[in-house]
C-alpha positions as CSV (number, residue, x, y, z in Angstrom):
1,X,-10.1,155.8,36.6
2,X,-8.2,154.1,34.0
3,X,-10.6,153.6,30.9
4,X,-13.5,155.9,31.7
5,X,-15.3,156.5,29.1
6,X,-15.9,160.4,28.4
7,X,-17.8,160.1,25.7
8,X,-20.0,157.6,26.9
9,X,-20.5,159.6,29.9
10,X,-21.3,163.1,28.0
11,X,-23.6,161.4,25.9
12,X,-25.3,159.7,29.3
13,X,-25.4,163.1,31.0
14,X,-26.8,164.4,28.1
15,X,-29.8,162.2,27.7
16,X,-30.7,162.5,31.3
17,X,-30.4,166.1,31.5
18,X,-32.9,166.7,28.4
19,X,-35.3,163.8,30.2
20,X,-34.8,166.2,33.7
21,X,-35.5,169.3,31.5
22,X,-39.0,168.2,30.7
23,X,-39.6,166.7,33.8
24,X,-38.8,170.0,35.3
25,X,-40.9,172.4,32.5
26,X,-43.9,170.0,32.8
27,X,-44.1,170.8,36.9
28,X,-43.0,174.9,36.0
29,X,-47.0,174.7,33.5
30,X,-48.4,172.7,36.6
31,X,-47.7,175.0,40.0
32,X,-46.3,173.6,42.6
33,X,-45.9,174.5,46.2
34,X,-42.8,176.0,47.4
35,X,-40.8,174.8,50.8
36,X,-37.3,176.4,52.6
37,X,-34.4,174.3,53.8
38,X,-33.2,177.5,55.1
39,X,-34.0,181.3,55.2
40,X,-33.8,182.1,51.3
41,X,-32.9,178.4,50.5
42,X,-36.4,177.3,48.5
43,X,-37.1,174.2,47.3
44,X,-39.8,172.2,44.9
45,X,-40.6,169.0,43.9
46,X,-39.0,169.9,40.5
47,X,-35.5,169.9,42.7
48,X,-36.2,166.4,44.4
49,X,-38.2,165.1,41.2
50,X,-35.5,165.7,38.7
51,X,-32.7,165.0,41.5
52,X,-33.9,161.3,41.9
53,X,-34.2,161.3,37.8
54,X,-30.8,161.9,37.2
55,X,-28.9,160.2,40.3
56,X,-30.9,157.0,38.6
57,X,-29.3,157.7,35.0
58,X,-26.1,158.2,35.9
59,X,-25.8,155.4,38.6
60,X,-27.1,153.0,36.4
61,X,-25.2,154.0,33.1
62,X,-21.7,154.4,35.8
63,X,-22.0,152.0,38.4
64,X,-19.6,152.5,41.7
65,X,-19.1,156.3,40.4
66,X,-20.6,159.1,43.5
67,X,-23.2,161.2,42.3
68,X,-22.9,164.3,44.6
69,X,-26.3,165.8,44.1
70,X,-27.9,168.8,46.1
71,X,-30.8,167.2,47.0
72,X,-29.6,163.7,47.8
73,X,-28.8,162.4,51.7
74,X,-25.3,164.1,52.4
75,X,-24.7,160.6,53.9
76,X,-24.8,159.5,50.3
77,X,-21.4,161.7,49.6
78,X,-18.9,160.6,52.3
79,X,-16.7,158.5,49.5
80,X,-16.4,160.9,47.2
81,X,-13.2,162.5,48.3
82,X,-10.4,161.0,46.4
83,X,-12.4,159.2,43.9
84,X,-10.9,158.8,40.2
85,X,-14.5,160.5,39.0
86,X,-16.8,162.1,40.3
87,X,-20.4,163.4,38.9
88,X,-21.8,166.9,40.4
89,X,-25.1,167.5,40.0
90,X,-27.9,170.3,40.5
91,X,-31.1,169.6,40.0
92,X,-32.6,173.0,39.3
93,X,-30.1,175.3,39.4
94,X,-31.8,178.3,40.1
95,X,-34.8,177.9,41.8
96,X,-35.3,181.3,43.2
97,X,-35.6,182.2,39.5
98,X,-37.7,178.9,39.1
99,X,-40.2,180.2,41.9
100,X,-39.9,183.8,40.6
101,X,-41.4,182.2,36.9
102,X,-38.6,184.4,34.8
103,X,-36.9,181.7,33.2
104,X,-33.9,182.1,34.2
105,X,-33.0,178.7,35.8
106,X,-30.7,175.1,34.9
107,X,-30.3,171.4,34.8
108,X,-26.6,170.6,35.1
109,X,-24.1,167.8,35.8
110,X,-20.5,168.1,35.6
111,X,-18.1,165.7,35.7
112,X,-14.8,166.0,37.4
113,X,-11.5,163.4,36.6
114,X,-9.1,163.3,39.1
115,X,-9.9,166.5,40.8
116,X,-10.5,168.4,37.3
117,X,-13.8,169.7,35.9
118,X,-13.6,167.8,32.1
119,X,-17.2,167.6,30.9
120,X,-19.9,169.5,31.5
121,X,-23.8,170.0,30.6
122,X,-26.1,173.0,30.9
123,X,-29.9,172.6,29.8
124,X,-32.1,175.6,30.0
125,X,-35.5,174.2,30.4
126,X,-37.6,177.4,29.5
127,X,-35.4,178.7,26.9
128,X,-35.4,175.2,25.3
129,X,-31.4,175.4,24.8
130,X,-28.8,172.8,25.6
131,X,-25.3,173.4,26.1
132,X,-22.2,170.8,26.5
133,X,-18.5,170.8,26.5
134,X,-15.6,168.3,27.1
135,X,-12.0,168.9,27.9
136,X,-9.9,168.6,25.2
137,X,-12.9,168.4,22.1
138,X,-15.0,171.3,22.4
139,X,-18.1,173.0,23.6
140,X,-21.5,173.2,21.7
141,X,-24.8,174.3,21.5
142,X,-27.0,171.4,20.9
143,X,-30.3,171.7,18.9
144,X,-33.5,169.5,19.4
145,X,-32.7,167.7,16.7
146,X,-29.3,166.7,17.7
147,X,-27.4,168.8,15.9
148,X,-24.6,170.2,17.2
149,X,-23.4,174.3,16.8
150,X,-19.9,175.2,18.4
151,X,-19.7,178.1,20.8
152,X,-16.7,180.0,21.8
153,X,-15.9,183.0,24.3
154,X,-15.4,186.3,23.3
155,X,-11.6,187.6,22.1
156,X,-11.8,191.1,24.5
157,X,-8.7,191.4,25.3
158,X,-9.3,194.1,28.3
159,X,-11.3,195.0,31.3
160,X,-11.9,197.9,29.5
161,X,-15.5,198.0,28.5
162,X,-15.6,194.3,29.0
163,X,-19.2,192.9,30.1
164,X,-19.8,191.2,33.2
165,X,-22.6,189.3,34.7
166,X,-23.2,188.9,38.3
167,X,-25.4,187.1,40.3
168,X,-29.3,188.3,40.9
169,X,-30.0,187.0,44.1
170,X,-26.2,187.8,45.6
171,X,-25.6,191.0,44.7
172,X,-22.2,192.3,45.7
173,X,-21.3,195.9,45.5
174,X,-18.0,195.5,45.9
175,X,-17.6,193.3,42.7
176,X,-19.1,196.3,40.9
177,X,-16.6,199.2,42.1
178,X,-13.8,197.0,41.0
179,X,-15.4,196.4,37.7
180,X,-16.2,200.0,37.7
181,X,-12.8,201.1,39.1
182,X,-11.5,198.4,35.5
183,X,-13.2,200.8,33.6
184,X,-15.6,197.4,32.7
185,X,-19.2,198.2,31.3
186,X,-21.8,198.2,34.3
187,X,-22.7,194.5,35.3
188,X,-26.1,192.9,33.9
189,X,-28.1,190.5,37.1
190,X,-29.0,187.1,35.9
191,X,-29.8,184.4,37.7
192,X,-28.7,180.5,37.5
193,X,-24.8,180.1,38.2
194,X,-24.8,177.7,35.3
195,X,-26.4,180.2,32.5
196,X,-24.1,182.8,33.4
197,X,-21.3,180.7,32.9
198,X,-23.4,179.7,29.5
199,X,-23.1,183.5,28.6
200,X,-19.1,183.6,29.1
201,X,-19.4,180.8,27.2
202,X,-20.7,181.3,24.1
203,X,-19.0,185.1,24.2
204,X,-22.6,186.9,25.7
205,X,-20.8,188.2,28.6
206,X,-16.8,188.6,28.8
207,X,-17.2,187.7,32.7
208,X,-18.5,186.4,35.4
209,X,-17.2,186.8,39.0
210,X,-18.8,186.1,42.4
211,X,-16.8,186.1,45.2
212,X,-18.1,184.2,48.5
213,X,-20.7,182.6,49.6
214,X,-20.5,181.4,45.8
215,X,-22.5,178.0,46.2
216,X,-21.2,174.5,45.9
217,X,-19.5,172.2,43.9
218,X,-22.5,171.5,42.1
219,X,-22.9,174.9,40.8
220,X,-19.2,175.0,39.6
221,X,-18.2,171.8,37.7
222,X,-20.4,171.8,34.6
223,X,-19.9,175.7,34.4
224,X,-16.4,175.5,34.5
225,X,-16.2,172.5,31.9
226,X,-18.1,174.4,29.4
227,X,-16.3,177.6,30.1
228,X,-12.8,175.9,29.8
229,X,-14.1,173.7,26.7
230,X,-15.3,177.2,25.0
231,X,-11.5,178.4,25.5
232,X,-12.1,180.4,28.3
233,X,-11.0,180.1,32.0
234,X,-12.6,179.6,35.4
235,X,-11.3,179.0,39.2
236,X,-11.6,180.3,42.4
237,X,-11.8,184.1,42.6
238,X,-8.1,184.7,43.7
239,X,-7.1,182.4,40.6
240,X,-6.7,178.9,42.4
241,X,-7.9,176.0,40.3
242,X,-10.5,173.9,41.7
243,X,-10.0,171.0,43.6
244,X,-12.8,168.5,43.0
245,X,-11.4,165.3,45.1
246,X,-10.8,166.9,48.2
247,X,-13.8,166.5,50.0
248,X,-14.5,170.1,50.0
249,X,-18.1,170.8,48.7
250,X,-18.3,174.9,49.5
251,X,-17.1,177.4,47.1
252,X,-15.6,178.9,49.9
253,X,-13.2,181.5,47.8
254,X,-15.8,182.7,45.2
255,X,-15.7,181.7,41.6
256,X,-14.2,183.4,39.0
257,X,-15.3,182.6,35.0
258,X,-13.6,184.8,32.0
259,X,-12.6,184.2,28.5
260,X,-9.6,183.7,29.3
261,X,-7.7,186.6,27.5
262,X,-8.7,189.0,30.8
263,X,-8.1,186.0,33.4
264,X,-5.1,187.9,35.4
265,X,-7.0,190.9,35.0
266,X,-10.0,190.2,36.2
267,X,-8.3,188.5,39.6
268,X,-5.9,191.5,40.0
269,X,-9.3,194.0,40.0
270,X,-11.5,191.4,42.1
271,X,-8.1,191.0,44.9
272,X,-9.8,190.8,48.4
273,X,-13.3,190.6,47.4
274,X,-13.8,186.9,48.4
């Protein structure tokens, strides 16, 4: 899309992902009742709520742009493929941690250029912490206020000892022999795809690999923009970039985020686990 504005749109998905945040705490202090689009698939009104919020923002502030959003009509997507930009959203990322009340869930939107993840923003609504990064300027920690801290990933240069985190919900026990057979320190569970991208990176975690069923789009673009903007590195879990303009919306071969330094590494020790 010749003369997109990046900034703009970081500063748009910003906004409207603070605005979903509240929106989504303000339901957490209510209750709310709890429904399944599939067998241990829940959803809230915090999903739909804060899905309609940010379609809105971003439609209106980047008309003719698709929103590919988990809880909007798949018929909404079917133009996507191909498209100059593209905007992937989720909600609540997380809401099995929403429903379990630990804290441990997202608001994210990614943006993806020409098939690449380039911007990306992470807001954790109960730890009151925001998170963005763009391609090519940097990834930060944004305060309340506005302010603005810069985050990095770690420097580990080895699987040796490195730390991983891996995915509460999908356990895998293959993904911890291989770390284990690496010689890597024992995985920590977290939930929310997006904050354990957010703990590669600001340099919390050295790794974060889950191989498939690893989600959607939605759960990958922001998480790898902020990963990549940190100076780490993030694909699928045999090492393939991601496409984002294919039309493909599974994460059908995992997803794989590092700092970078222990990239090949990590895919040679995770080889066949997808």
């Amino acid at each position: 899309m010749t003369g997109f504005d990046r900034a703009r749109a970081a500063e748009t998905a910003l906004s409207a992902a603070l605005e979903a945040s509240a929106l989504v705490m303000d339901i957490y202090g209510q209750g709310f009742t709890v429904e399944y689009k599939a067998k241990n698939d829940p959803v809230t009104r915090a999903d739909r709520e804060s899905n309609q919020l940010l379609c809105e923002r971003l439609t209106r502030a980047f008309p003719g742009v698709p929103v590919i959003a988990e809880e909007s009509d798949p018929t909404s997507w079917s133009s996507f493929a191909g498209a100059d930009a593209v905007w992937f959203v989720d909600p609540v990322d997380g809401t099995r941690e929403f429903v379990a009340r630990n804290g441990e869930f997202a608001v994210m939107i990614g943006l993806a250029e020409r098939g690449r993840a380039t911007m990306g923003v992470i807001v954790a609504p109960a730890w009151g912490r925001a998170f963005l990064g763009i391609e090519g300027q940097g990834a930060w920690e944004v305060a309340a206020g506005g302010g603005r801290t810069p985050i990095h990933v770690s420097d580990r240069a080895t699987l040796r000892d490195a730390s991983a985190v891996v995915s509460r919900s999908r356990a895998n026990v293959r993904v911890k022999d291989a770390l284990e057979r690496a010689s890597a320190a024992a995985p920590r569970a977290h939930g929310s795809s997006g904050l354990k991208a957010v703990l590669v990176a600001t340099g919390a975690a050295d790794l974060y690999p889950q191989p498939a069923p690893a989600g959607m789009r939605w759960d990958a673009c922001a998480g790898e923009a902020l990963v990549r903007a940190a100076g780490g590195e993030c694909t699928e879990i045999d090492g393939r970039p991601f496409e984002y303009a294919s039309g493909e919306l599974a994460n059908a071969r995992g997803f794989l985020a590092t700092n970078g330094r222990l990239h090949a590494a990590a895919v040679e020790a995770l080889r066949g686990i997808f």
